[in-house]
Structures are given as C-alpha cells and as structure tokens.
N, C-alpha and C positions, 0 to 999 in steps of 0.2 A: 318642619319637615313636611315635605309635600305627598301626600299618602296615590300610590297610583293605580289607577284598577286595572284589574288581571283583567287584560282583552283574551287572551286563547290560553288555555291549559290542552297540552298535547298528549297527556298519559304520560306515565313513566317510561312506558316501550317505546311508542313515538319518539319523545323526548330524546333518548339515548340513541336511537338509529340518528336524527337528525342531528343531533350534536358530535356523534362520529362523520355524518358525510360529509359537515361542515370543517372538520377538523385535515378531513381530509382534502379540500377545494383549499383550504390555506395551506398546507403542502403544496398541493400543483400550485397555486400562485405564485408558492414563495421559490416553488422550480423554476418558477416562468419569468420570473426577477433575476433568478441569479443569471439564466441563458438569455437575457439581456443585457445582463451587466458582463457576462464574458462572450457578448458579440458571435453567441453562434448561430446559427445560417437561422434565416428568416422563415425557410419553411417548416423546421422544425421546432419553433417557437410558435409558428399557428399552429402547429398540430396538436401542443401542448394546450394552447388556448381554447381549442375545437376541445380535449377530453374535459378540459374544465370545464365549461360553459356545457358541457352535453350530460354524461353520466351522471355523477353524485347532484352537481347543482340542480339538474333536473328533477331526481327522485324529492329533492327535497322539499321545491315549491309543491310536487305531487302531494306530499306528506300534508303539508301547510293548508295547503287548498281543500283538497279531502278534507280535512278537521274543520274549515272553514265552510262547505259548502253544509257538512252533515250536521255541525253543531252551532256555530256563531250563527247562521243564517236563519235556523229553525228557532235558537231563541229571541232574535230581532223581532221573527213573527210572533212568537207565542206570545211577547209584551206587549203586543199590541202597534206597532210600528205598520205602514199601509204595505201591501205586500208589491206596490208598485216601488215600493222604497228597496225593499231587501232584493228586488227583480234587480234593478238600479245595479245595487251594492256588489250583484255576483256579476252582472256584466262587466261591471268598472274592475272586478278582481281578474277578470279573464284575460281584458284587452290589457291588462298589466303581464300578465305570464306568459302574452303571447308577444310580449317587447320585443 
C-alpha cells in the first residue's frame, strides 16, 4: 500500500464549510444535467451555470487558497525551500483560480 502525504489539512471548520459548498455545486450540476436532458431553454441553463461556477465554487477556492497562501506556503519557506520557489508556487496558484 502506497502510504500518501497529507498535502493541506483545512481545520475541522474549514473542512465542513467546504464540504457543504461542494455538496452543494453537485446539486446545481446535477440541476444543470437534468435541464439539459429535458431541453429547457438555453438561457436558463447559463444562468444555472453562472450560480454554479460563481457563488459556492468561488467561496471554496477562497477557503483553499487562504489555507494555501497562510500555511502551505510559510511551511515551504520555513524548510528551507528558496523563497523564489514558494514566490513561483503562489503565482502558478493564482493564474490557476483566475482560469
């Protein structure tokens, strides 16, 4: 068995907000499946698409990122890792949440 390391631990609080917003984005997905599969009007299918992709998903990269910029990144430094690296690591995280 291939043993895997804990990359991010988000708190219990974190954790459970995030795992409600997420629970809730597979609802609206799974809305936005069915109002495709019974062909109703196309604008009301982006609209569906626009709450998904805006509110909850948004909060959640927030959540992610936050925990990422305040803890993953300060222990990269603290190990010793060159701080032009972990500079690197938050750009590349940024230009990804700004997809």
């Amino acid at each position: 068995m291939i043993k895997r390391k804990r990359v991010m631990g988000l708190g219990r609080k974190n954790k459970t907000n995030v795992i409600q917003r997420l629970n809730r984005i597979e609802g609206q997905i799974k809305g936005v499946q069915r109002m495709v599969e019974d062909e109703e009007p196309c604008a009301e299918i982006l609209t569906q698409i626009a709450a998904a992709r805006g509110g909850a998903l948004a909060q959640v990269g927030k959540v992610i990122f936050n925990r990422f910029s305040t803890t993953c990144l300060r222990e990269a430094l603290a190990r010793g890792r060159k701080r032009r690296r972990g500079t690197a690591g938050i750009i590349e995280c940024f230009r990804s949440a700004l997809k």
